[in-house]
Every structure is written in structure tokens, then in C-alpha cells.
N, C-alpha and C positions, 0 to 999 in steps of 0.2 A: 513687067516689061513695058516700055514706053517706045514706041515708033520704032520696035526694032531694036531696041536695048535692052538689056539685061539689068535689071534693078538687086545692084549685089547685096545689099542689105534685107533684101524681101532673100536670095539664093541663099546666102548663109543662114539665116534664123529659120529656112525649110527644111534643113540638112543637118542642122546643131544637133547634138545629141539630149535627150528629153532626160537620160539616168545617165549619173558620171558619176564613178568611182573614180576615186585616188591614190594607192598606197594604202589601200585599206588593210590590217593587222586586225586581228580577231581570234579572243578566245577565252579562259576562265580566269579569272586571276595571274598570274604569271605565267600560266600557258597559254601560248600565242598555237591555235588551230591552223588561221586562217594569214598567208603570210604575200603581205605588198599585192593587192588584189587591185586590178585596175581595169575596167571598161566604158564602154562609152557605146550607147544604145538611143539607135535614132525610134521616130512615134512610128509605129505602125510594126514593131519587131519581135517576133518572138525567139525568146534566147533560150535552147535547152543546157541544163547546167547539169553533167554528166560525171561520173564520177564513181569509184567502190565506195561502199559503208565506211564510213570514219576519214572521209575526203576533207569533210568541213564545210558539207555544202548547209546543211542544216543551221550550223552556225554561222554559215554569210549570212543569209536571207534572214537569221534573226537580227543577227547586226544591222543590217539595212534597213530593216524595221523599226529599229532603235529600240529593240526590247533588249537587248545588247549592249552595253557601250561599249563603243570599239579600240582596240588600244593604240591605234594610228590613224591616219587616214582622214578623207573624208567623201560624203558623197552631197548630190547634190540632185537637183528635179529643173530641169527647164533651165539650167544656169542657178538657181537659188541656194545655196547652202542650208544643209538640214543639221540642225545641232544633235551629234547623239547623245545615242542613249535616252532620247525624248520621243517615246512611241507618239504622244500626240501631235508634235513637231511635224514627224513622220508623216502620221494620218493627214492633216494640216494640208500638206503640200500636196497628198495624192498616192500616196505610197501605200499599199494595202497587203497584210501579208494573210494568206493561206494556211495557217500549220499544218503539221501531219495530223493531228489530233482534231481538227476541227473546230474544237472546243468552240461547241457550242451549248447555247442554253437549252440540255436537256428536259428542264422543267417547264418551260416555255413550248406554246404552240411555234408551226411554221411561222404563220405571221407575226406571231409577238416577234420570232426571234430575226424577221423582214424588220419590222417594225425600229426595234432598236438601234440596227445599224445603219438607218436612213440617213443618207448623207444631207448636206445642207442646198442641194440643187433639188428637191422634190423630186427624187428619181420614185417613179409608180413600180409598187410590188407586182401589181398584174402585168406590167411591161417585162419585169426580171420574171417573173417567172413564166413567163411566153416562151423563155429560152430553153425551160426544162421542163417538155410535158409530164414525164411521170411526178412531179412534185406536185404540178396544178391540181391534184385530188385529192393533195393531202396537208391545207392548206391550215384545216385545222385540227394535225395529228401534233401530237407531242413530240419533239424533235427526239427524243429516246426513244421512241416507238416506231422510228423509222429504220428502216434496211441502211445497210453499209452504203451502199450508192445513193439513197434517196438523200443522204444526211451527208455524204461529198455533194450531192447537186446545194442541198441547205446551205452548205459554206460558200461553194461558189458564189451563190443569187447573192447569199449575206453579205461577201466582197461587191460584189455590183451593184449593189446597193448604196454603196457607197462613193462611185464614179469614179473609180480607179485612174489616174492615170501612168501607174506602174504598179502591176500585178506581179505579186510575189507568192506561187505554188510551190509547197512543201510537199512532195509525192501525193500526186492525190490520189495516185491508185493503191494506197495504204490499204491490204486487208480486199480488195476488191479484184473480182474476176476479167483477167481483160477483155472482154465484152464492154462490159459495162464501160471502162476505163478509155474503149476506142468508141461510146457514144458520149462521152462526155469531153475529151479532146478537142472539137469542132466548136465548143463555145470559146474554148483556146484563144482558136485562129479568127473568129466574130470579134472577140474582146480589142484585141488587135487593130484589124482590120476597120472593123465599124466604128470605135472610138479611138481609133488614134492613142493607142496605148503601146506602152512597153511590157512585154509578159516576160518575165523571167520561169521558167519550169523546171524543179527536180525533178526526178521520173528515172526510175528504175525499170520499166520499160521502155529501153532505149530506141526498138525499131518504130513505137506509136509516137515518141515524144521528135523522133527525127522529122516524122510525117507533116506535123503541122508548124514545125521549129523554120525560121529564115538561117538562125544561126547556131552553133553548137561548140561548147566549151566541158573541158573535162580537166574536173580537181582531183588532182592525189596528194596527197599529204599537203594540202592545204595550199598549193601551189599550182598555176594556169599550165597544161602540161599540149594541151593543144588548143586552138580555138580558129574553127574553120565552116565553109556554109554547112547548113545541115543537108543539104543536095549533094553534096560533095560527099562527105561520111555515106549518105545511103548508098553507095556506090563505094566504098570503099571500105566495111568491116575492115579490113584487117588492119587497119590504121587505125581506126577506132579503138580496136578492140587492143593492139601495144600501148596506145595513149594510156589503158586502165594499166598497165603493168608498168606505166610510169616511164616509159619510152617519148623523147620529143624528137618527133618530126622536123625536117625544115620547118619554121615557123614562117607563115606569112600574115605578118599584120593585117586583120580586119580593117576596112575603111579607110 
């Protein structure tokens, strides 16, 4: 803004969306999962991605990762096109994904497996792992040797370590007591927040992924059946809860 004016090129590129999906199609061979999938996620948003078992949420978020190739579509990071099906492409641009599995390097210490996934800005392991006290003391345990939760903190750091600037969680409460699952959410909304990221979250605990979610989206049969604030859903299970039975609401366009 200059003497009172608005400098529209500075308002649009603050407002642009950071993740743009397109007409995105996803799935195995001649089965298309995931069908004409399209959003548009500004920095600083967390998007809970809601859904029953066998939604296709699993298979977005690989797609988008480009471990995937997708059979339509496309998406893109800050306006940029990501070529799929090219996880490094992916990585490249800022796109980091989570799996359910973690898969991480069991045989490897914490640190080695800090170590490896160090992205190319010098992000510090002692900085990432400032986020996650319980993992600070076990820095040089074997990643197989850690508890269910220590080794989801392992993956997180190990994504953040990489300077995400679109974070892609695959349930990370896989296997874990909600406890744990509502101490580890809060780095969520940090990821977020402090770096100016986009979080996309699966999460089958729908009422902790609502908590720190801006927005919430619910797949059935591979198709967007609602998508609305997540302030709005916590106050209104029962819309939520026809979304999973495949029931669509007036839809009102996000943004």
C-alpha cells in the first residue's frame, strides 16, 4: 500500500492459493479411486480430509506426492506445475508427504534418520526436535526401538526437516492412543502457522483433526461430498456425520 492505495499485485499474490488441485483422477490402473478432485489452499491452512475407509483419501495424498501417477488432472505449488508421478519433482517444489506407515529407516538411529531427510536450507535437527520433547532423549535410539508415538514424532521431525511447504499427513494416529495423537496435533497447527504452510490431515479422529483444522473436506467414494470451515462442522455433527453416508448438503464454495 502506497499513500493510501492498495497495491493489487502485492493483494492478489497474498491471497493466491499456495496448493491447486485440478480435475484431479486417481487410482490403480483402470481404476479411477479418486474422481475430478479440485481445491485450492491458501499459506497458513490446515485442511482436514475426512472421509470412511476406502474414500480414496489415501490414494489422493499419494497422488499428490507423485508416488502416484495420476490419471487426470493436475496440481501445482505456488502457481508452479508439478509433473506427476515424479515424487522428486514433488519433493523439489515443497510437497512432503507423511504415510501411514512412516517408513522409516528402522536400522538407523533418530539422528541418522534426521540426518538423511535434511533438506537443502540447513534446517537444524536440534531446532526440529525442540518441537517434540519426548524424542529429545532418544536421539540416539534406533528408530525400531522406539514406541508407536516416538516414531510418528520420528516422521513428523523427518518431514520438517525437510521445509515443507505443503504437508501431506496420512492418519497419523495409525495404531496410537488418542492421548498421544491430541499431543501431537499442535505441531499441526505450528507447521501451519509459523511457516506459512499448507497442511493437508487424514485423520480418523475426526473431533481432534477438527480442533486444529481452518477447513474440512469429506471423501466418499472418491468424490468431494462436503467441504466447509472446520468451526462450522464442530458445531454441527450431524452434517458431518450424513456427509460420511454420502449425503450432500447445500454446497457453499469455499473462498
Amino acid at each position: 500500500m502506497t499513500d493510501g492505495v492498495i497495491d493489487l499485485t502485492e493483494a492478489v499474490g497474498r491471497y493466491a492459493p499456495l496448493l491447486s488441485c485440478r480435475g484431479i483422477k486417481a487410482g490403480y490402473g483402470r481404476n479411477t479411486i479418486v474422481r475430478s478432485f479440485d481445491l485450492d489452499v491458501e499459506a497458513g491452512t490446515v485442511v482436514a480430509l475426512l472421509g470412511p475407509n476406502g474414500a480414496g483419501k489415501t490414494t489422493l495424498l499419494t497422488t499428490l506426492a507423485g508416488l502416484l501417477p495420476s490419471q487426470a488432472g493436475s496440481v501445482a505449488i505456488a502457481g508452479q506445475p508439478i509433473k506427476p508421478g515424479r515424487p522428486a519433482a514433488a519433493s523439489r517444489a515443497g510437497l512432503v508427504l507423511v504415510p501411514d506407515d512412516r517408513a522409516l529407516f528402522t536400522s538407523l538411529t533418530v539422528d541418522d534418520n534426521l540426518a538423511a531427510a535434511r533438506g537443502s536450507h540447513g534446517t537444524s535437527a536440534d531446532d526440529v526436535v525442540a518441537a517434540f520433547p519426548g524424542l529429545a532423549r532418544r536421539r540416539g535410539v534406533l528408530a525400531g526401538d522406539l514406541s508407536g508415538g516416538e516414531q510418528q514424532m520420528l516422521a513428523m521431525a523427518r518431514a520438517l526437516m525437510q521445509d515443507p511447504r505443503v504437508l501431506l499427513i496420512d492418519e497419523m494416529s495409525m495404531g496410537l492412543a488418542p492421548i498421544i495423537v491430541e499431543s501431537l496435533l499442535p505441531t499441526v497447527r505450528r507447521v501451519a502457522d509459523e511457516h506459512d504452510a499448507v497442511v493437508v490431515l487424514v485423520e480418523q479422529h475426526v473431533g481432534l483433526a477438527l480442533e486444529v483444522a481452518d477447513r474440512a473436506l469429506v471423501l466418499v467414494h472418491g468424490e468431494v461430498v462436503l467441504d466447509r470451515p472446520a468451526a462450522e462442522l464442530r458445531n454441527s455433527p450431524e452434517v458431518l456425520e450424513a456427509a460420511y453416508f454420502g449425503h450432500r448438503p447445500d454446497r457453499r464454495a469455499h473462498g
